[in-house]
N, C-alpha and C positions, 0 to 999 in steps of 0.2 A: 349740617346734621351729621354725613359721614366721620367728620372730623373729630364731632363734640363723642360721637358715639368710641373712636378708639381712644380718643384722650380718657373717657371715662374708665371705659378698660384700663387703661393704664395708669388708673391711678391719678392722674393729671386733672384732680375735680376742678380747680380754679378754671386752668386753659378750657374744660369743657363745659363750664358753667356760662363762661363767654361768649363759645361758641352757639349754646344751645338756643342764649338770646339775642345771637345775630340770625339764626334761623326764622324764627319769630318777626326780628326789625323786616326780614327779606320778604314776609308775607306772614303778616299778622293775622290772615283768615288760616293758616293753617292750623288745621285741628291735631293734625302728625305730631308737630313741632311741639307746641304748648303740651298735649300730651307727653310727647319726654322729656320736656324738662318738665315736669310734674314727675314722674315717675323716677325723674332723676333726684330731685328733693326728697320724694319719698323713702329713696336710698339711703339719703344722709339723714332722715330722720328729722328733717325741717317741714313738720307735719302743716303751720299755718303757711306755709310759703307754696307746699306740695297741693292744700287743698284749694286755694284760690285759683292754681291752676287748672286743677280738675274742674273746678266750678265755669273759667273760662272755656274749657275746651268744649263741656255742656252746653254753653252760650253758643260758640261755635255752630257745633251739630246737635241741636238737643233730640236728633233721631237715632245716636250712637251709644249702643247698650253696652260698647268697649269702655266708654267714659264714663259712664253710669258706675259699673263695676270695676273701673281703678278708682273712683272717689270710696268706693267701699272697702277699697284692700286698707289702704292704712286705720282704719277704726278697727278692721279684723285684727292687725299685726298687733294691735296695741291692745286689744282685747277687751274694748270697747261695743259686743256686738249690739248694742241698741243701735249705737248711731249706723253702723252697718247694715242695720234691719230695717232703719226709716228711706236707706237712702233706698234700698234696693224696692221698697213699698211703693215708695215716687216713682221709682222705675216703671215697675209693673204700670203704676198708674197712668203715665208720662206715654208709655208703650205700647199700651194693651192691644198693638196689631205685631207687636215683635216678639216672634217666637224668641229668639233668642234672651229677648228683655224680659218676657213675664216667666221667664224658667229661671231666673236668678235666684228669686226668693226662694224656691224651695232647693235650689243647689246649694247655695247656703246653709240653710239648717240641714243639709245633709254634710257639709265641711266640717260645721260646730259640732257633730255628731249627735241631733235631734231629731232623731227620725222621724219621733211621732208628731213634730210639726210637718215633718218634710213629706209627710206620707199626709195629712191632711191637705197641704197645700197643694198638692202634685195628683191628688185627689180631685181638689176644685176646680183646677187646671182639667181634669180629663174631661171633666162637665162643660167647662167652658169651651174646650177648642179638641173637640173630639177625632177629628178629623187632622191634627197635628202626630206625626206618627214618633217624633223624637219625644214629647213630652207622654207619648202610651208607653215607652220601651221604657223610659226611667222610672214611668209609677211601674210595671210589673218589676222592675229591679229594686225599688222601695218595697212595693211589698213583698216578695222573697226575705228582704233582709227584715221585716218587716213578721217574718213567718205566716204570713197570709198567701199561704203557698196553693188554697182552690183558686182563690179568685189570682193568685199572679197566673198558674196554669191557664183557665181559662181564655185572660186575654192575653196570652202567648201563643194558646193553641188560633188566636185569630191572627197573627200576624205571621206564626210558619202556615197557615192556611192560604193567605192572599200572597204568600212569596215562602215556599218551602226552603228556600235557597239562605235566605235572612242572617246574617251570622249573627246579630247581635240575638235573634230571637233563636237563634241554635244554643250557644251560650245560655241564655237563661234557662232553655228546657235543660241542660248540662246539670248548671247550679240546682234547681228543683229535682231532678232525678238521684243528685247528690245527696240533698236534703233529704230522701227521701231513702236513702240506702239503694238507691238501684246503679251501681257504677256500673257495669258496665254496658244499662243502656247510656248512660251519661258518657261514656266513652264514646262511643257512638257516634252520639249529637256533635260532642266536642270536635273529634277528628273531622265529620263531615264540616263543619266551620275552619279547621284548622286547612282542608284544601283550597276555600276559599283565599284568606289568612294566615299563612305560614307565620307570618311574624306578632298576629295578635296573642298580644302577652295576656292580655285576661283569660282569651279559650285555652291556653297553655298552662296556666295556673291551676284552673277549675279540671284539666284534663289530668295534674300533678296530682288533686284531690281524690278524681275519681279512683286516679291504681293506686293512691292511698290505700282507700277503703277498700279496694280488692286485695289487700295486702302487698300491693307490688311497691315496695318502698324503691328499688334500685331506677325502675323505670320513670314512677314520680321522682325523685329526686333531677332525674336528668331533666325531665320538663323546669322544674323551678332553676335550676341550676340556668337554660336557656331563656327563660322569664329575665332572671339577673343580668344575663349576659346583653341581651335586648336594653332590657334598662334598668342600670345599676339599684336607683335609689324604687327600686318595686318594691316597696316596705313589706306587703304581705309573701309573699315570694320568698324574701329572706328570712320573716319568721319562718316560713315552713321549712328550708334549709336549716334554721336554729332547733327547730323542733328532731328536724331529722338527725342532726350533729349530738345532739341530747340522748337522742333513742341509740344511736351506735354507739357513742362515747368518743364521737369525734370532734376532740375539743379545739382541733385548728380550723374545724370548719366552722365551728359555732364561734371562735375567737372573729374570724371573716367576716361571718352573718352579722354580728355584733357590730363591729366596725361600720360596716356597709348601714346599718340603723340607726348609729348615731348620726352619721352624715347626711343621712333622708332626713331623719327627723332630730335634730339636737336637742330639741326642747321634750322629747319624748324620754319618761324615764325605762322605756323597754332595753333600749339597746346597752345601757351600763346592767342592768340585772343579766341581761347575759352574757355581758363581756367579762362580770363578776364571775359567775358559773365557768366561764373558761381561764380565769385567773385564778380561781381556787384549784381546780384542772391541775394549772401549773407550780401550786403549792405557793402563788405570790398572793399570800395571803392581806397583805397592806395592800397593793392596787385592789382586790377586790371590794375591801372596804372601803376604798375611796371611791369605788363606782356605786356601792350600794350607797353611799352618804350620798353622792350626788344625787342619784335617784330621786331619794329620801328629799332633797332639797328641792327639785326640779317641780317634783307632787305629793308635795305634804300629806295629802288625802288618800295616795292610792295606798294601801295596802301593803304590796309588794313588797316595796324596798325594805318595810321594816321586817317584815316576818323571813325572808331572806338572810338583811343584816342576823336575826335572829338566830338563823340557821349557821352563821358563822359563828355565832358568840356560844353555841349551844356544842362546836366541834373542839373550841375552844376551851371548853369546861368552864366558860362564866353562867352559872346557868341561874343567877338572879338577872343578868342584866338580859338573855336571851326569852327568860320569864315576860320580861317588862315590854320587851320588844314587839313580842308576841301578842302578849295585851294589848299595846297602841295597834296592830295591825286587826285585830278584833274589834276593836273600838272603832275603825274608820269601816268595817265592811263584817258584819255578824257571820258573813256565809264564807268566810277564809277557810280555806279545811284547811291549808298549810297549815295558817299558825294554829290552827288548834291540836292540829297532830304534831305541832311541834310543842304544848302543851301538856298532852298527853306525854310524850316522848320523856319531858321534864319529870313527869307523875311518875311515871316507869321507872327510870334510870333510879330515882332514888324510893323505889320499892313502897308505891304508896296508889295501886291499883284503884282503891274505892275514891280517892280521892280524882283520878283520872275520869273514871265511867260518873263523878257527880259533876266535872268539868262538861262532860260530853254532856250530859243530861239535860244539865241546866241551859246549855245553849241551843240545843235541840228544842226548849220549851221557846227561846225565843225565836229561831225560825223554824216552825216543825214543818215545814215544808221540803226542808234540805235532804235530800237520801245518804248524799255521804256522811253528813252527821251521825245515821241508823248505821251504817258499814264501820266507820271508825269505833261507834259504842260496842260492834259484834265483835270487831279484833279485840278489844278491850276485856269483854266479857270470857272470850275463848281465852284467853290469856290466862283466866283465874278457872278456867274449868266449865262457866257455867255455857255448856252448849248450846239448852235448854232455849234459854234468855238469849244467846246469841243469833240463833236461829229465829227465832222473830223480830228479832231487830233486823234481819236482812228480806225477810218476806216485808216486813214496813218500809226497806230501802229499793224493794223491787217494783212496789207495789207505787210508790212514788217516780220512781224510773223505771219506766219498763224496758229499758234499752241502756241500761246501768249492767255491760258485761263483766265486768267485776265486780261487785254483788253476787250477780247469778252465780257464777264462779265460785264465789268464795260461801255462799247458800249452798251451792251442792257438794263442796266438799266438808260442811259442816254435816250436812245430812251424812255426806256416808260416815263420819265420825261418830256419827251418834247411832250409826248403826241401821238406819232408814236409806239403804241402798235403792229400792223403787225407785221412793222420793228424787235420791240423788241422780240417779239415771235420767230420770223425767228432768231435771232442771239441767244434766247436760246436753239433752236433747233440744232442751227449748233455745239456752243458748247456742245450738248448729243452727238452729232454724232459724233465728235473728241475725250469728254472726257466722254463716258459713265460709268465710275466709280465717277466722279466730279458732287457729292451731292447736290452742293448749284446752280446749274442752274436747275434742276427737281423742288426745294424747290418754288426758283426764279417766275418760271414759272406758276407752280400752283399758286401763288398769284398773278400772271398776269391773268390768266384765273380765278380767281373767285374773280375781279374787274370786268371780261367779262360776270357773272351771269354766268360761264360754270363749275359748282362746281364738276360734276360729271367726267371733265378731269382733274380738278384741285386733285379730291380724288386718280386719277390713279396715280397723277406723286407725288403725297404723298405717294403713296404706293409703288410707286419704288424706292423713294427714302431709304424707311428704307427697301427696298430687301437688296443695300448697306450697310445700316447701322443702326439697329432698334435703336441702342441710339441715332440717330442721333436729337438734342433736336429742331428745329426749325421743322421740318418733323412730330413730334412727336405732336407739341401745335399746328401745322396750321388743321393737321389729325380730331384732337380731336376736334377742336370747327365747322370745317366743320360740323362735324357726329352731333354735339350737335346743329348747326343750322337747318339741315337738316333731325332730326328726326333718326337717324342712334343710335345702340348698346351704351346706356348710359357708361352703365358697361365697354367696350372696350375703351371708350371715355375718361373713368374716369382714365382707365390706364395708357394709353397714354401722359395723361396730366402728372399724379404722376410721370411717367420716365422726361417727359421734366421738372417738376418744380425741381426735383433732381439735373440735369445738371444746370438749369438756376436758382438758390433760388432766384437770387435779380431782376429778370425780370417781370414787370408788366403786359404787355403781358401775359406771362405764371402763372401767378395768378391768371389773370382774365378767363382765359382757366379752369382753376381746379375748381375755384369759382363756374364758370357756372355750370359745372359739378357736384360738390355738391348741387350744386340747383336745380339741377334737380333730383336730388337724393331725396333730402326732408331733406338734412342737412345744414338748412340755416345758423345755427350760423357761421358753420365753413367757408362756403361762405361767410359773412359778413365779418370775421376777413381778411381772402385773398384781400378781396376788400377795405378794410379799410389800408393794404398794398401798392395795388396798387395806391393806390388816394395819398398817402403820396410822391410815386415818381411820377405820374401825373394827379396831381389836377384838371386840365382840359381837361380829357379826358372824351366825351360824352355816350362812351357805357360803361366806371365803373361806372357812376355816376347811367345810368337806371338798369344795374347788380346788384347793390348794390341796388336800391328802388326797384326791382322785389325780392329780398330777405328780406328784409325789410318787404314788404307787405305779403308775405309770410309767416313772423314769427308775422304778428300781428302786427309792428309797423308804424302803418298807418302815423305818422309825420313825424318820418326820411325817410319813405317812399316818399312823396308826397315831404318833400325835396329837397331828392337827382333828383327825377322826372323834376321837375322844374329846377334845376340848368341842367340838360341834353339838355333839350328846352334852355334855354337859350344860352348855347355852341355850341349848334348847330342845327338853327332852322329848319334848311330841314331834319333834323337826319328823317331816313329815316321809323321809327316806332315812330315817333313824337305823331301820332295822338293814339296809343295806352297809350302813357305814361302821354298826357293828359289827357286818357279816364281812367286809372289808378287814378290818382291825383286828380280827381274834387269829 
């Protein structure tokens, strides 16, 4: 047996095929023996030779749920699952005192990705052998995935009740309290599992989710990064590194993640769409399309690859063949938002709006259930003016998703466009209250309120925003020129600014923030050159133009001064220190 098992390794099938059936001559009752050379067949793909054996080794032990479930693997590999379903049915039947044999059938339709078999089966399973605690912990893990998240709580809260210690039932309470937006009880749960289990890669994963959702990306990312390092091919793990690599713009780590996916799963079209996304990255525009053609080949059906490919053909400027691409990716899944805003995208580029919002429309009639469908019609709509119209199409996208933060988002800053500041106020608030880690409605808001002259609430929700995130660069320029209008810690001001113009170098806005700043310092030159900056990307903006002549005047050059003054009046005559920047200039 040791023999046949390294000759196989090495490639030496003959020598180990030999061997496998001198194991067998040497004790024909062995169940071990006949099973690997079955298992060996099934390697090579000698399905009728591989099955007689599994049949024998059955004969054998017909009490061995390991034999049971290798006669099943090759009907799975081959993709065959009926015959995979009948054998593991016999099991059950054949078993029905072996835990491990009557949990097959519904691990199974959980492999195939059938939950709602798997969740009925593992169901009847809990009625039948209730007092079995491995088949309770998989129905609460079925149903989670299953979003039957009272009754998984329930019988989770019975299993951390009889062993508060539990990790597999600390874990689920993790995942449920994830589901459910509460990370950082989910933190929690996780860690206290993770003392148990340092190396359980699922509590590690789920614990990556929870400071997700807290927004601690750097800290999740170090968990899945140790999920991988534990075990390479942890496919979700990597997605979440790909996802993460996406959101940075870290295209070697999402090249990685990519990698590391296709070798988990080859036959998965996941890991070429994102090893495409890091080969367009690299401007290797041919491998990407040969990842997405794979894709495309691997899963005809899925969606993805095509509306993707599309996204390449659409960079391209072929945009009949990114059209068509599109279409096929609609065709196989109606609820694609890609391809339709890539769609859309097509409508746009060649200046043909109504034609876009009756793309949107019409497929909105056939799944009206979709909320992003109602967000993409609102971009759509605002695009041509009509606010009005776009603004209930985002109340219809909220009203569908209640936990759809971009809607909300993109609802309240439509509202304060249209001049309904309350309104928009209330929809920034609602989204702090659903997503109190989500930065950019704190940001949002304080520039709604010190449009409202109410600087001193706008200062507070600048200052929570970087509780979240001190580098956060738009929280950082809005902080600093508040404190520099309102007389507040120069020096703090000046900080503030120097961290947002690091993030943001080529934002006008945030030059003209540090500018000020230096000027009040009494370093005007360096102030002039920022402002001299900013005017280059917006010529007619009224307050660089009087920033720059209050620096000016400052360093002594009363012309460029009284200039720039003048051209500020000019731009804009109500400008609101108008009558100073006359009073400067004459």
């Amino acid at each position: 047996m040791n023999l046949a098992l390294l000759q196989d390794t090495s490639k030496q099938t003959a020598a180990a095929e030999e061997n496998y059936k001198k194991a067998i001559q040497t004790d024909p009752k062995s169940a071990t023996a006949v099973l690997a050379i079955a298992n060996f067949y099934a390697e090579q793909r000698r399905w009728p030779e591989a099955e007689q054996q599994f049949q024998k080794a059955i004969g054998i032990d017909p009490t061995s749920a390991v034999s049971r479930w290798a006669l099943a693997r090759p009907y799975m590999v081959e993709g065959q699952n009926d015959g995979a379903e009948k054998v593991l049915k016999q099991a059950k039947q054949d078993l029905s005192t072996n835990s491990e044999a009557y949990r097959m059938l519904g691990d199974f339709y959980v492999s195939t990705g059938d939950l709602n078999k798997a969740g009925a089966e593992y169901a009847a399973l809990f009625v039948q052998h209730p007092r079995d605690l491995r088949v309770k912990k998989n129905y609460v893990q079925l149903l989670i995935l299953l979003n039957q998240v009272d009754k998984a709580t329930a019988l989770n809260d019975e299993i951390l009740k009889q062993n508060p210690g539990d990790v597999d039932g600390l874990i689920c309470r993790g995942q449920i309290l994830n589901r459910g937006g509460r990370a950082n009880e989910a933190i929690l749960a996780l860690q206290t599992a993770l003392k148990s289990e340092p190396d359980n890669s699922t509590a590690r994963y789920q614990l990556g989710l929870a400071l997700s959702l807290r927004g601690d990306l750097a800290r999740a990312e170090s968990e899945w990064r140790e999920v991988v390092r534990l075990h390479p091919n942890a496919v979700e793990a990597q997605r979440a590194l790909a996802e993460v690599a996406v959101r940075k713009g870290d295209f070697r780590l999402l090249h990685d993640s990519a990698e590391a996916l296709i070798r988990a799963e080859p036959a998965s079209p996941q890991g070429y769409v994102l090893r495409a996304a890091s080969r367009l990255a690299a401007k290797d525009s041919a491998g990407a399309e040969a990842d997405l053609k794979k894709s495309i080949e691997l899963a005809p059906r899925n969606p993805l690859g095509y509306s993707r490919l599309g996204i390449l053909r659409f960079s391209q400027r072929r945009l009949g063949e990114a059209e068509k691409l599109y279409g096929q990716a609609l065709d196989r899944d109606p609820n694609s938002v890609e391809a339709l805003q890539g769609l859309v995208a097509i409508d746009m580029a060649q200046k043909q709006p109504a034609k876009a919002l009756a793309r949107v429309n019409a497929q909105s009639a056939k799944v009206p259930g979709n909320a992003a469908y109602y967000v993409l019609q609102a971009q759509v709509l605002a695009r041509t003016g009509d606010l009005q119209k776009a603004e209930s199409a985002l109340e219809r996208a909220v009203e569908l998703n209640k936990n759809n933060a971009d809607a909300l988002l993109m609802l309240a800053r439509v509202q304060e466009a249209r001049g309904s500041r309350e309104h928009a106020a209330a929809s920034y608030q609602r989204l702090i209250q659903q997503n109190p880690r989500d930065i950019r409605s704190y940001v949002l808001l304080g520039a709604l309120e010190e449009t409202q002259g109410n600087w001193q609430e706008a200062e507070q929700l600048y200052r929570k925003a970087l509780d979240i995130d001190p580098d956060y660069s738009l929280a950082n320029n809005n902080l600093a020129y508040l404190m520099l209008q309102h007389g507040g810690n120069v020096d703090v001001a000046l900080s503030l600014a120097q961290t947002a113009r690091l993030r943001m170098p080529e934002d006008p806005h945030v030059a003209d923030t540090l500018a000020w700043a230096y000027c009040q310092k009494g370093a005007y030159a360096t102030a002039i050159e920022l402002l001299k900056q900013a005017l280059q990307k917006a010529p007619d903006d009224a307050t660089y133009h009087y920033h720059i002549g209050l620096a000016y005047e400052k360093a002594d050059h009363k012309a460029q001064a009284r200039e720039h003054f003048k051209r500020a009046v000019a731009l804009n005559p109500s400008y609101a220190q108008a009558s100073e920047i006359l009073k400067a200039g004459s």
